[in-house]
Each structure stands twice: as structure tokens, then as C-alpha cells.
ZAMARGU-4260 file (C-alpha; in steps of 0.2 Angstrom, whole numbers, plus 5000, padded with zeros to 4 digits):
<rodrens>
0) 4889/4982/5017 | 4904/4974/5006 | 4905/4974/4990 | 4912/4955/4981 | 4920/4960/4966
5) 4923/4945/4951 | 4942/4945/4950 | 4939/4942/4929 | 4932/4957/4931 | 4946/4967/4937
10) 4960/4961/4923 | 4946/4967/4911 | 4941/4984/4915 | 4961/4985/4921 | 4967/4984/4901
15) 4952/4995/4896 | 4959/5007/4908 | 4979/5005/4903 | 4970/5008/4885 | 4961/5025/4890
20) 4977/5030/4900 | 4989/5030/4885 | 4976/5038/4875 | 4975/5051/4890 | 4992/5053/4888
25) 4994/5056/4870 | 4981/5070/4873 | 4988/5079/4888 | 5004/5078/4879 | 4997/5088/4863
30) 4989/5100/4877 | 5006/5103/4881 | 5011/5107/4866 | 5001/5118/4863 | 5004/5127/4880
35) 5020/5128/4876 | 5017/5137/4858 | 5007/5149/4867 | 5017/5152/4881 | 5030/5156/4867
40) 5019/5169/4857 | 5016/5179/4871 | 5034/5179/4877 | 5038/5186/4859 | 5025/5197/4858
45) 5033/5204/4874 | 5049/5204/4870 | 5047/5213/4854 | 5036/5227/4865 | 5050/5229/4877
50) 5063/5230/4863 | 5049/5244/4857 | 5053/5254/4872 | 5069/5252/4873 | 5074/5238/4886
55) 5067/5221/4889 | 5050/5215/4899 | 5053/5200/4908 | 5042/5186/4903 | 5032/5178/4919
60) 5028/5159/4921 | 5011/5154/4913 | 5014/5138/4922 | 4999/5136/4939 | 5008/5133/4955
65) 5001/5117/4958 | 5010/5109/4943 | 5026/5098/4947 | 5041/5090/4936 | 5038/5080/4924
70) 5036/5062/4934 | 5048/5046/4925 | 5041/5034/4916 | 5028/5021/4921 | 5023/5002/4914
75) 5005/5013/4909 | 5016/5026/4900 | 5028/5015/4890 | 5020/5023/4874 | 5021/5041/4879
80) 5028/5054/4892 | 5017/5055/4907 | 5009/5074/4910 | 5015/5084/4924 | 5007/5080/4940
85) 4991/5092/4945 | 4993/5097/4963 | 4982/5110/4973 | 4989/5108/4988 | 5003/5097/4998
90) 5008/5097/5017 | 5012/5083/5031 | 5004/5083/5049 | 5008/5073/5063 | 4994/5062/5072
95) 4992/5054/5089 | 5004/5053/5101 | 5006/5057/5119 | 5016/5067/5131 | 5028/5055/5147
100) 5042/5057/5157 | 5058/5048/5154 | 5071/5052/5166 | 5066/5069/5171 | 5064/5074/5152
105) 5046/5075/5145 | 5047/5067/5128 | 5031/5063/5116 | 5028/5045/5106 | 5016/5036/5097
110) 5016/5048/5085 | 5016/5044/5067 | 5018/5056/5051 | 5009/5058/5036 | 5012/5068/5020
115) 4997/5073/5010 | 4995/5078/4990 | 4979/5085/4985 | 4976/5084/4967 | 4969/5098/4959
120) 4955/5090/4950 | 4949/5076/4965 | 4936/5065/4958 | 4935/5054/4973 | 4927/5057/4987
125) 4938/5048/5001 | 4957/5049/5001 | 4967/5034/5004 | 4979/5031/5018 | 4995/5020/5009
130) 5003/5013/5025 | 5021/5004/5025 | 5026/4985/5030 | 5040/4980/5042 | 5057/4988/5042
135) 5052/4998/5026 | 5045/5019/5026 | 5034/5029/5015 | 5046/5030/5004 | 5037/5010/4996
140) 5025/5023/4989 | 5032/5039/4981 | 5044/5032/4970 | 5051/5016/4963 | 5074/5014/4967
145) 5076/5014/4948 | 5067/5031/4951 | 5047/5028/4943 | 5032/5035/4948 | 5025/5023/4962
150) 5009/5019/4969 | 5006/5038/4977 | 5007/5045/4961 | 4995/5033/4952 | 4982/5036/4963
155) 4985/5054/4964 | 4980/5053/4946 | 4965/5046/4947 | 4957/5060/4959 | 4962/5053/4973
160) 4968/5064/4988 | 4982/5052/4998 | 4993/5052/5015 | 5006/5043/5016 | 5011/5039/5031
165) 5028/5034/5041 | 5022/5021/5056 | 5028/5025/5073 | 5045/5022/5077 | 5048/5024/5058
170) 5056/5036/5046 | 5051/5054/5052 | 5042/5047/5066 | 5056/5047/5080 | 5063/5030/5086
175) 5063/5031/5106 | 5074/5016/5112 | 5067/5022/5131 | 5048/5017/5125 | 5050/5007/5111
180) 5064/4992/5116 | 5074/4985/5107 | 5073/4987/5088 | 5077/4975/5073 | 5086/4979/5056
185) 5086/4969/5039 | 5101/4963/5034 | 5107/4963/5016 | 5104/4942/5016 | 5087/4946/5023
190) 5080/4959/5009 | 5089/4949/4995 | 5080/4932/4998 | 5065/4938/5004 | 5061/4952/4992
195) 5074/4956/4980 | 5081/4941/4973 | 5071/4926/4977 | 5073/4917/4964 | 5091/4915/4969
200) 5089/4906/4985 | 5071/4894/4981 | 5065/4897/5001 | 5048/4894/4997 | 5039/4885/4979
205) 5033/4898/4970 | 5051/4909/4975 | 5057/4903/4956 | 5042/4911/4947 | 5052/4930/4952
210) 5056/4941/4937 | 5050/4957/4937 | 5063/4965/4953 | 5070/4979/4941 | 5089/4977/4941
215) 5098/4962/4949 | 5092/4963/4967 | 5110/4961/4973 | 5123/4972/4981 | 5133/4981/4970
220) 5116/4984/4956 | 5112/5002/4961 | 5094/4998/4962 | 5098/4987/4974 | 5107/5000/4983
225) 5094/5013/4984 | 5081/4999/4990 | 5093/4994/5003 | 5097/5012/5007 | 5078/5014/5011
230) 5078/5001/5026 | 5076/5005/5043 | 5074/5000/5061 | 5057/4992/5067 | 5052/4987/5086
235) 5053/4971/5089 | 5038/4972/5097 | 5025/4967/5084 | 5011/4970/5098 | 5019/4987/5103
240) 5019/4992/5085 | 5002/4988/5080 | 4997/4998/5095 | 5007/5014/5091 | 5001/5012/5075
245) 4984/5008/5075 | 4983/5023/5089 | 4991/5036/5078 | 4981/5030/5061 | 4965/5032/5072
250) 4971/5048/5077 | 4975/5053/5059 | 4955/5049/5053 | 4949/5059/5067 | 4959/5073/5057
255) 4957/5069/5041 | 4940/5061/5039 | 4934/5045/5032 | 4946/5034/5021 | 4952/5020/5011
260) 4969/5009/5020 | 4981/5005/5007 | 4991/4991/5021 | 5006/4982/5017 | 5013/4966/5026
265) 5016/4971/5043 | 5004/4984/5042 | 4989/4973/5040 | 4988/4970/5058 | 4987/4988/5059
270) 4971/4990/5048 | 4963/4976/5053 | 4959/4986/5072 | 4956/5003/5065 | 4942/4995/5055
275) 4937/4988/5069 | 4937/5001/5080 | 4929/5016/5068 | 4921/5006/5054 | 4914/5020/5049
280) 4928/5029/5047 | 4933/5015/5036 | 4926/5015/5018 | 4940/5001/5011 | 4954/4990/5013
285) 4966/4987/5001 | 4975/4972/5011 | 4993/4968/4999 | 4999/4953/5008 | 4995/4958/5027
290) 5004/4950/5041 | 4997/4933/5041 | 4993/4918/5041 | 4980/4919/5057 | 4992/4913/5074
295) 5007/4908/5070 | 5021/4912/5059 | 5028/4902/5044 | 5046/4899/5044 | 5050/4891/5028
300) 5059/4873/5029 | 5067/4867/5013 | 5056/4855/5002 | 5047/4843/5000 | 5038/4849/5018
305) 5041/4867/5012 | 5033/4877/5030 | 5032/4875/5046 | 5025/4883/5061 | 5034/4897/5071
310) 5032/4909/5085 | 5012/4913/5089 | 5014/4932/5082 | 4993/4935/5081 | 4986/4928/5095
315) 4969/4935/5091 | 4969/4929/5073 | 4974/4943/5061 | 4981/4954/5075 | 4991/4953/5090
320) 4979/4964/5099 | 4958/4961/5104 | 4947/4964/5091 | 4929/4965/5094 | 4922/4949/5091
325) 4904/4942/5092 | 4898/4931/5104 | 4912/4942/5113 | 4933/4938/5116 | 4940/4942/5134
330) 4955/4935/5129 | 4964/4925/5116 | 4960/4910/5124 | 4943/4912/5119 | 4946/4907/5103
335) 4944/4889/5099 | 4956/4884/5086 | 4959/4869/5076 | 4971/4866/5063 | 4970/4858/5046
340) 4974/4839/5042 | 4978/4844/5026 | 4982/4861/5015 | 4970/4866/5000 | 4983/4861/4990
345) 5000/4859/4982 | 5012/4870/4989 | 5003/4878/5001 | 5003/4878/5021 | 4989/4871/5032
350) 4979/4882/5040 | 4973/4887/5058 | 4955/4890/5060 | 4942/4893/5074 | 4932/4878/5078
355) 4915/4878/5072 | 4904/4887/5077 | 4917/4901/5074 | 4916/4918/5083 | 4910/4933/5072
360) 4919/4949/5064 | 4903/4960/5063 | 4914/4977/5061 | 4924/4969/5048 | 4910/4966/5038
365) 4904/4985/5037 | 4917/4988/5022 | 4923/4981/5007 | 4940/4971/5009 | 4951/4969/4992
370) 4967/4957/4999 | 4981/4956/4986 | 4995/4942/4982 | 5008/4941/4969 | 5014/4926/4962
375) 5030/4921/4969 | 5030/4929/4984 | 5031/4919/5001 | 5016/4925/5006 | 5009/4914/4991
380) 5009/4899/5004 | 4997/4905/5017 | 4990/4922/5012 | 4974/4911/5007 | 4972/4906/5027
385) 4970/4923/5031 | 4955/4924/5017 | 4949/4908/5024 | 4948/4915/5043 | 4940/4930/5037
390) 4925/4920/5028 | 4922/4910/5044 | 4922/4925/5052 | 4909/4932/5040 | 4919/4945/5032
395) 4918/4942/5015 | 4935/4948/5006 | 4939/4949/4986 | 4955/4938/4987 | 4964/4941/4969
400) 4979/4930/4966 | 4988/4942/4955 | 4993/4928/4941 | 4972/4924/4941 | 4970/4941/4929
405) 4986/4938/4920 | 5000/4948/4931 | 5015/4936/4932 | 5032/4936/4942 | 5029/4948/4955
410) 5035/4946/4973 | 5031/4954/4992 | 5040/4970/4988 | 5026/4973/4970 | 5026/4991/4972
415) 5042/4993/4968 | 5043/4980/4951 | 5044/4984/4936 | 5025/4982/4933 | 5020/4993/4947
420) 5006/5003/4938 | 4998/4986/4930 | 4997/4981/4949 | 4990/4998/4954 | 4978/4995/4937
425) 4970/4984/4945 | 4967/4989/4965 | 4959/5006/4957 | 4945/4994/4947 | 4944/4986/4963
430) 4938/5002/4971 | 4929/5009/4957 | 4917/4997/4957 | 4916/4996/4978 | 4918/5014/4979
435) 4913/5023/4962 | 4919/5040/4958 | 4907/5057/4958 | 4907/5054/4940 | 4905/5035/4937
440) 4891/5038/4952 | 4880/5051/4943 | 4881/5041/4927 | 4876/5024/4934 | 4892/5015/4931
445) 4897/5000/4944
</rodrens>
């Protein structure tokens, strides 16, 4: 059953917890210390034995395996360097994907890969799945371009094993032009007015809250560089990519085992049918900004009308594919729609519906759904007609509207801001409370 969670809620326990984590910091740092003084005792002691003897006795590592190098600093850590990471064990695996023929040469697709960090003390049952938006890699989540810590890493903290994974067609997952078609590439215009530098271009009316893109989000800043540097090819077929994707994320939880979806943008669409297809599998969704609004695009228009319709992209709602609906869908046409007379307020897109009374989700209700928005992103105008389908459709998300608990000046690209760990801060309440640790479990905390 799904869990609602108050949003005031979140921003509360969120600053207890930036609290407790620069306290934890201090100590660890203290604990290092003292290592350190340690590891230097015994190395005298040893040295002074092997000038006893006559030559010297090379002093070995104290340090376990599983620790790495000192990570950079994060919005959390601002007071104090961050401990080293504690990891037991770290690999990648490939998932899904199937053998054809393409011109006499037998070639595999539909694969996607994922990387996986174990921590070494995991205090979370399930591991969480971080999957990648349109045009971007796994790359969103291991690191910040100005070279922080990112989302991975947070989690990682907090006891959680992760994946991270690159869709098919994307980053270490080969591009196969013969399969896939043709294939789409942002250009620099593109990434600075929808992501980097919004505030620049005003496409959209929240587009002037933006601050909090580290650097100037332009060509030439070397942030901007490395983010720019990160971009890659996607299909431009949206249903084709939601299919490989969908198929090799499925194929990853029969490997991997039950597990939280950490989707981004495009992905959304991805999560939305692996849910429904394994709900058990499925323990969460963390939904930042997922490929919305139901049907049809929004292109942005300049004000005072602000949106307009465009292509119908999700002809089955939130997806481009079936999802199991109750009474039961054959097609898209199936779906009644009806759109609004008027938005739900300033600045905001009306919204497509189904007609009442509206086809059920049921799978979709079996887990808690968090979806996420920042402030001044252009999914600020229409992400709430994806929480408004999902209610009709008797899936009861926890929508937090990042500015509501006091996180200001973010846009679509959040994991990458300069408040990344605030952000992160708050989706691991989130799932605390909807999914609490072995330890908060045990002790009856909620």
C-alpha cells in the first residue's frame, strides 16, 4: 500500500538530518585522526626495529580495501571535510538485451549497463536504481562538472547499495544506428536555455527564479564545458527508448532483486511500466520531473499565453507504451480524455485528463510514489498535470514543490546544482519514512 508523506514533514526532519551529518562529520574526521596517529606509531615503532637489525621494514597500509579517496565537498559538508567513502564491494553488469541478425552479422541490443557500489556498512534493505533523463548518462549521478560528490554518493552514505545505470542506446550501452534510427543531439542553445542558464532566455514564467547552476552556464565557464562535454546521443524514438529501457531495467531487477527507481525526466516513462509490470519488484519511485504532462507535449510560447500543446508523445497517459489499466485498455483510444477550461492557476498549463469515470492504475498504487520539482524549472508548468492524472487514476503520489519546504532557485538539471545534497536531503526523508531503515525499523521510528 502507499505511503503519503506531509511535505512539512520533509523540510523538518531534512535540517535535523543536515544537523546530524555535519556532526557525523566532525566525528569521523576526529576518527581519522586518530587512525592517522596510530598508523604513525606503528610505522615508527617499525621503523626503529628495522634500523635495530640493520636495514629498514617496510611499513604496510593500515588502510581496509574498500576505502576510497577523499570525495569533494558537498552543500551538507560546508562545515567540515567529508570521510572517505566505505565501500565493500563495486562492479557493473549488463541486463537485458537480445541477440539479431543485421546484415549477416549477429549483433546484440537492448542492452543497458549499470554500475553498482556496495557500501560496507548497508543499513537499507533495498538498493536504489538512479536512471538518467534524455540525452544525459549516468554520469548526472556520480559527480557534479564542478567536480562534487553527487546523488550516488549521498545515498551510498546512508546505507544504501545503488546501480546506476546507462539507458539503452546511451553511454556504455552501444548505439546501433541499424536498430535504433535515427538519433538526436542537444545542441549548446538547447542545454543553456533549458537547463543551464534559464534565467538568461525567460522561455517559461518561473525560468527567472534560476540561481543555483554553479558557474555561468555558458560556453567558455568550464563547468559549462564539462556538462556539455557529458551530453550524448538519444533515439528519437521516444516509444523505442521506453521499450529498450523499460526491458533492460526489468531485466536488471530479475538480477538484482527488489528496488527503489531513482527516474529522471525522460526516464519517468520508463519507471512508470516496470512498476507496472513487476510491482513487486518495485518498493519506490522517486519521480524528479518525469516526462510529462500526460499526452502531449508543451512547447513553450512567449507570454502572456506562456504554453501550448505539441506532438502527442504519451499516448497512454504517463507513457508512450500500454500500461495495465482497470476496466482494461486495448489501445490508446480507450482512454476518454477531456481537457481543462482553465489551468489551476497563474502560470501554469491546463491539463489533460480522462473523462470521468476515469480508468484505474491498480499496480501503480502497490508502491509509494515521491515526484520531485524545483522551482524555476520548465517542468514547473505542467509537472502538477502528471500528479493530477495519477490521483484520478487512484495512485496517490507525494508531490513536493521543492520551494514548499524552503529549497529555492533550482532548475530540471537539480542534481548537478550547487545545493545538490539539500535536494538529496530531502528524497532520503522521503524514503525513510516510506521505507524505514533495519534500524529506524527495529526501534519504531516512522
Amino acid at each position: 500500500m502507499a505511503v503519503r508523506v506531509n511535505p512539512a514533514d520533509i523540510v523538518e526532519d531534512s535540517q535535523e538530518w543536515l544537523s546530524y551529518e555535519c556532526a557525523m562529520t566532525e566525528d569521523a574526521a576526529m576518527r581519522n585522526q586518530l587512525d592517522k596517529l596510530k598508523r604513525a606509531v606503528v610505522f615508527l615503532s617499525v621503523a626503529m626495529l628495522g634500523f635495530a637489525i640493520g636495514g629498514w621494514a617496510s611499513p604496510q597500509s593500515h588502510q581496509p580495501a574498500y576505502v576510497s579517496s577523499p570525495p569533494a565537498s558537498s552543500a551538507q559538508a560546508r562545515s567540515g571535510q567529508l570521510p572517505p567513502l566505505e565501500i565493500a564491494r563495486e562492479g557493473y553488469l549488463f541486463a537485458g538485451g537480445k541477440y539479431s541478425t543485421v546484415k549477416d552479422a549477429k549483433i546484440m541490443s537492448g542492452q543497458i549497463y549499470a554500475e553498482f557500489q556496495i557500501p560496507a556498512h548497508q543499513t537499507h534493505p533495498y538498493p536504489i536504481v538512479f536512471i538518467h533523463g534524455g540525452a544525459q548518462t549516468g554520469t548526472n549521478f556520480t559527480g557534479t562538472p564542478d567536480g562534487r560528490e553527487g546523488w550516488a554518493q549521498f545515498f551510498l552514505r546512508q546505507g544504501y547499495a545503488i546501480y546506476v545505470v546507462d539507458q539503452a542506446g546511451r553511454g556504455r550501452s552501444a548505439y546501433l544506428e541499424s536498430l535504433y534510427g535515427a538519433q538526436t543531439t542537444p545542441s549548446v542553445d538547447f542545454v543553456q536555455q533549458r537547463f543551464t542558464a534559464i534565467e538568461n532566455y525567460n522561455r517559461w514564467p518561473q525560468a527567472h527564479l534560476h540561481t543555483q547552476w554553479p558557474g555561468k552556464g555558458t560556453p567558455g565557464d568550464p563547468i559549462f564545458d564539462q556538462f556539455f562535454a557529458s551530453q550524448v546521443q538519444a533515439m528519437a524514438s521516444f516509444p523505442l527508448q521506453q521499450e529498450l529501457s523499460s526491458g533492460g531495467i526489468l531485466a536488471l531487477l530479475e538480477k538484482i532483486g527488489p528496488a527503489i527507481l531513482l527516474t529522471h525526466s525522460q526516464s519517468g516513462a520508463t519507471g512508470w511500466p516496470v512498476a507496472d509490470a513487476q510491482p513487486g519488484r518495485v518498493k519506490a519511485i522517486v519521480a524528479v520531473e518525469p516526462s510529462g504532462p500526460p499526452f502531449y507535449n508543451v512547447e513553450n510560447i512567449p507570454a502572456p499565453d506562456w504554453f501550448r500543446d505539441s506532438e502527442e508523445q504519451r499516448p497512454w497517459g504517463i507513457t508512450a507504451g500500454p500500461l495495465m489499466y482497470s476496466p482494461p485498455a486495448a489501445s490508446p483510444s480507450d482512454l476518454a480524455t477531456v481537457r481543462q477550461d482553465q489551468p489551476d492557476g497563474p502560470n501554469v498549463t491546463r491539463c489533460w485528463t480522462q473523462k470521468s469515470p476515469a480508468r484505474q492504475l491498480p499496480n501503480l498504487q502497490k508502491m509509494p510514489i515521491l515526484i520531485l520539482t524545483s522551482e524555476s524549472s520548465y517542468h514547473r508548468g505542467y509537472d502538477h498535470c502528471t500528479v493530477k492524472y495519477l490521483e484520478q487514476a487512484g495512485v496517490h503520489a507525494t508531490w513536493i514543490k521543492l520551494e514548499d519546504v524552503g529549497i529555492h532557485g533550482n532548475g530540471h538539471m537539480m542534481m548537478l546544482e550547487n545545493n545538490n545534497m539539500e535536494i538529496a536531503a530531502v528524497m532520503s526523508r522521503w524514503l525513510e519514512k516510506t521505507l524505514p531503515s533495519a534500524a529506524n525499523s527495529k526501534n519504531g521510528k516512522r
